[in-house]
PLY file of the C-alpha trace (Angstrom):
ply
format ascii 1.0
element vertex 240
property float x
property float y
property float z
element edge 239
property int vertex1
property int vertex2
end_header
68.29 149.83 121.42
71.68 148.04 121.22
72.58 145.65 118.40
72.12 142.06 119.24
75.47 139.97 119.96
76.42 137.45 117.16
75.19 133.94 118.63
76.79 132.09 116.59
80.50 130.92 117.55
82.47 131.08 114.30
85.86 129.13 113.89
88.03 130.98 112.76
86.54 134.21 114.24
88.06 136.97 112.73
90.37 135.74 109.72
90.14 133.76 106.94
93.39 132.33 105.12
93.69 131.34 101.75
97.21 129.78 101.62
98.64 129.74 97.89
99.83 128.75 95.40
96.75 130.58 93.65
96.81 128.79 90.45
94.50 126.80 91.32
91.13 126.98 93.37
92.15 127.43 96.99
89.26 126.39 100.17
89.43 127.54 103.11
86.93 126.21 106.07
84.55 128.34 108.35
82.66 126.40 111.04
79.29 128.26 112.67
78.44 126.35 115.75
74.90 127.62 117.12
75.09 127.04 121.01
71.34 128.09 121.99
68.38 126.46 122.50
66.60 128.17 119.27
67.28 127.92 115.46
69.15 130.67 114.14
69.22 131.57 110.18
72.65 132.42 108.62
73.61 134.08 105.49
77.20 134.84 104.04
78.26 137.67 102.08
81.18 138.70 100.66
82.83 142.16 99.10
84.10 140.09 96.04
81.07 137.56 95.09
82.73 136.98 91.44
86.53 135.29 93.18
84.70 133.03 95.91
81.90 130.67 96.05
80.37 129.36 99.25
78.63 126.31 99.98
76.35 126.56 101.62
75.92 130.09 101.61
72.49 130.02 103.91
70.80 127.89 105.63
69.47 127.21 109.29
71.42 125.76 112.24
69.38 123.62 114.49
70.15 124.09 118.27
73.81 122.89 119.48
74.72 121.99 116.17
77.49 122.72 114.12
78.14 123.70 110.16
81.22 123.70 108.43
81.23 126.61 105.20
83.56 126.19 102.45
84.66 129.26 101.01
86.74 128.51 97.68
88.75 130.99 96.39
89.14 131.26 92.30
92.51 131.16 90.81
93.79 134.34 90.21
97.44 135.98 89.74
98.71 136.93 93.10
100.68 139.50 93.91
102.32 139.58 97.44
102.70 143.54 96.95
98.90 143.94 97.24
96.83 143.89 100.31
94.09 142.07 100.33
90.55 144.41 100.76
88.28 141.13 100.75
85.87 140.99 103.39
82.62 138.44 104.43
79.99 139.20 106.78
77.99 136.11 108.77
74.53 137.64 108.99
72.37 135.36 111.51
69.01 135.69 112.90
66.79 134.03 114.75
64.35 131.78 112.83
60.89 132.25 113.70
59.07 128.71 115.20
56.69 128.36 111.58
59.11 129.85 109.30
58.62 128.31 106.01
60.07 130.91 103.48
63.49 131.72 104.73
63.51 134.33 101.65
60.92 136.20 102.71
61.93 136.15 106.31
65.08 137.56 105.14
63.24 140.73 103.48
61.49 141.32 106.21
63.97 141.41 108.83
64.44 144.05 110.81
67.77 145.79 111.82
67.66 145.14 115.29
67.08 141.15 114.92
69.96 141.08 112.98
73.35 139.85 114.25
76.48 139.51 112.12
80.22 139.01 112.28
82.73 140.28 109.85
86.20 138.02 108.93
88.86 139.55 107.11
90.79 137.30 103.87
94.26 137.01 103.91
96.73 135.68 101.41
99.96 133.59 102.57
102.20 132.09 100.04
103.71 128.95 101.22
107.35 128.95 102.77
110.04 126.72 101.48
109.52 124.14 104.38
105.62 123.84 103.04
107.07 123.33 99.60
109.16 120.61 100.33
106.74 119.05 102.82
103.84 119.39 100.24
106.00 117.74 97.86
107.02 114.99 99.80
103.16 114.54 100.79
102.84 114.13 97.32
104.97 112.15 96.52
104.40 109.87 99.30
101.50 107.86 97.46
103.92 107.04 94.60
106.52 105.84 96.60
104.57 103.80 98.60
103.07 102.71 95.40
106.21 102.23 94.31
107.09 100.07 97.23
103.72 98.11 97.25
105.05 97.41 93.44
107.99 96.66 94.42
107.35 94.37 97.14
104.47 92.43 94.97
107.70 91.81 92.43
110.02 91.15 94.74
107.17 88.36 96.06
106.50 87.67 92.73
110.48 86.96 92.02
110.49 84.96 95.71
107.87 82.86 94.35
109.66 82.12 91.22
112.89 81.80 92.51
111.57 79.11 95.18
109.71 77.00 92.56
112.64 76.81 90.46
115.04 75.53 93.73
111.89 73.16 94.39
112.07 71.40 90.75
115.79 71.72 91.35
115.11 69.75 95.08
113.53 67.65 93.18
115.51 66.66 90.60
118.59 66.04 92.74
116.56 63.84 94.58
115.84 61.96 91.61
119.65 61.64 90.77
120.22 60.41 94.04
117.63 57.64 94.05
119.15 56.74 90.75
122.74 56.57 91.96
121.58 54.70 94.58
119.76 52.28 92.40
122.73 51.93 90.48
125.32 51.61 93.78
123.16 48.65 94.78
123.26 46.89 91.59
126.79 47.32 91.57
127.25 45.99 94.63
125.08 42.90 93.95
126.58 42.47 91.04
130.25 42.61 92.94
129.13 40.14 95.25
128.11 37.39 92.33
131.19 37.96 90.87
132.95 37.01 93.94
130.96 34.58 94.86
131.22 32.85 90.75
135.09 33.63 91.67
135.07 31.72 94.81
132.81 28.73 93.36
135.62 28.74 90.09
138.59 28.83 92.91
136.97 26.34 94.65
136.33 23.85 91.57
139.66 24.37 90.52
141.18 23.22 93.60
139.23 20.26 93.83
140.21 19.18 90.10
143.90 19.43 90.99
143.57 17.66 94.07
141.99 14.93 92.60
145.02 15.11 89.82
147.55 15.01 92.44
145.80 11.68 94.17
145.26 10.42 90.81
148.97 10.97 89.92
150.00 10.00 93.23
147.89 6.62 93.31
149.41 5.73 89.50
152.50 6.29 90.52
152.64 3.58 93.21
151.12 0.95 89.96
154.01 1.90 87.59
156.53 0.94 90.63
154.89 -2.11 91.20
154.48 -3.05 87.48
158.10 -2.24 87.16
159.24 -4.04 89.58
157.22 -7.44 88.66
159.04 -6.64 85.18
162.56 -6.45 86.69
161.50 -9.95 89.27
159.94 -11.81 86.21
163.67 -10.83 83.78
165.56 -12.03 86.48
163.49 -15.10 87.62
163.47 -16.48 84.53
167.60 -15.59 83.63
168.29 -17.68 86.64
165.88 -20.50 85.71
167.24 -20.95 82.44
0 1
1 2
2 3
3 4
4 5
5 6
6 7
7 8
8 9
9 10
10 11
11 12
12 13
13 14
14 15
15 16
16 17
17 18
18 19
19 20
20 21
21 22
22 23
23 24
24 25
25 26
26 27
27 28
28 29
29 30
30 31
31 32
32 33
33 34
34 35
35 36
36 37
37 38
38 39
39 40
40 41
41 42
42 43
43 44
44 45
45 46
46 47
47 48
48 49
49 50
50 51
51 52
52 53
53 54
54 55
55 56
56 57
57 58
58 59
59 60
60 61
61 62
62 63
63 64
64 65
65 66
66 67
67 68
68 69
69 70
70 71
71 72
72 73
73 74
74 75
75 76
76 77
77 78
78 79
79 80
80 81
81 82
82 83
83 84
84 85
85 86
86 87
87 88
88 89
89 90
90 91
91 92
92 93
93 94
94 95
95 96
96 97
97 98
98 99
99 100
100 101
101 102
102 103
103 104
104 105
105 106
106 107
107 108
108 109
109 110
110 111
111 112
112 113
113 114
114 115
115 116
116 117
117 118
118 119
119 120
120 121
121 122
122 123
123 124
124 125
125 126
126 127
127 128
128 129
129 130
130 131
131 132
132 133
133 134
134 135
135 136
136 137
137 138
138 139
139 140
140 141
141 142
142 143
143 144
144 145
145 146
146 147
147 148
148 149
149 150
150 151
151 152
152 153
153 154
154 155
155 156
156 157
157 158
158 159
159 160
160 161
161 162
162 163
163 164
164 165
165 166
166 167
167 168
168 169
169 170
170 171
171 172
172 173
173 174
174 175
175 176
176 177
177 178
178 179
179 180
180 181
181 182
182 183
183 184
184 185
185 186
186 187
187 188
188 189
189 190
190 191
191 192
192 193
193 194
194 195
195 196
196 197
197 198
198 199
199 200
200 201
201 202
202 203
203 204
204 205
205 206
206 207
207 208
208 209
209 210
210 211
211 212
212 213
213 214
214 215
215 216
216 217
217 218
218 219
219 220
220 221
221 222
222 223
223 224
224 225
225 226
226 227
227 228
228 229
229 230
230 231
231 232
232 233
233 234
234 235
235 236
236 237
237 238
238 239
């Protein structure tokens, strides 16, 4: 009897990368997509169980549904001369309609229910165009922290800066209603002074008018009076 075709779909299907720096734990994603109409069981194994760990590393996959597997890598101290010999197997089989201990139904599987696929690991380190992009990705965040910072000070400033050239408005406007306070008292105070001026100018001519008709009706009197004195001498020369 043949073996049994893997009925799972597995993204990637034959590769898995780990892309580096390996200082730190690396993850790499495996998605098992069951497109039948039954339940299939799944298991993952690997030829180096102490560098990865899986989650989840079994399980059942209802019908048309999908799971995504992350397999994290453990830092460890690359070295680009080495080929990679890590392997992992997807073993799947069909789950039974009242399976209850997948466990057990694992032990008692036999070889020709069983269907698996096998993905090799490979190691990239990344290129100089991933370094720099990675670092601008990170840096990114503080930049546009940075900017968000900047912009909430530059408000910030704005906001100051336009409540200080309000009080300013303000004030000005204050000075000018003074100086215009003062202008018009000024002026009304101009226009009494004129107005006293003309009422003294006026006075004044009217006392030296009334001198002059004064001085020009006395001077009439004296004539006559000086004249009755001169008629009266010579009136009574001639009588005597």
């Amino acid at each position: 009897m043949s073996k049994l075709e893997q009925i799972l779909v597995l993204d990637p299907p034959t590769d898995l990368r780990f892309k580096g720096p390996f200082t730190d734990v690396v993850t790499a994603t495996l998605k098992l997509k069951n497109p039948s109409d039954r339940k299939v069981c799944f298991k993952v194994k690997t030829t180096a169980p102490r560098r990865y760990c899986v989650r989840p590393n079994s399980g059942i996959i209802d019908p048309g549904a999908t799971l995504i597997i992350s397999v994290m890598l453990q830092p460890f101290d690359y070295d680009p001369n080495e080929k990679s010999k890590h392997k992992f197997m997807v073993q799947t089989i069909f789950a039974p309609p009242a399976a209850t201990d997948i466990e057990a139904m694992w032990k008692d599987v036999k070889p020709d229910d069983l269907m698996d696929s096998k993905l090799r690991c490979l190691f990239e380190l990344p290129s100089e165009n991933d370094k720099v992009n990675e670092a601008d990705s990170k840096s990114a965040p503080v930049l546009n922290s940075s900017k968000a910072d900047g912009s909430v000070a530059a408000k910030a400033v704005d906001d100051s800066e336009m409540k200080k050239i309000l009080e300013e408005c303000k004030r000005l406007q204050t000075e000018v209603s003074k100086l215009n306070d003062e202008n018009r008292q000024l002026k009304d105070e101009g226009l009494r002074q004129r107005r006293f001026q003309r009422s003294e100018y006026v006075t004044s001519n009217s006392s030296s008018a009334l001198g002059r008709e004064s001085k020009a009706g006395s001077l009439p009197s004296l004539l006559v009076v000086i004249a009755a004195i001169f008629i009266g001498f010579f009136l009574g020369k001639f009588i005597l």
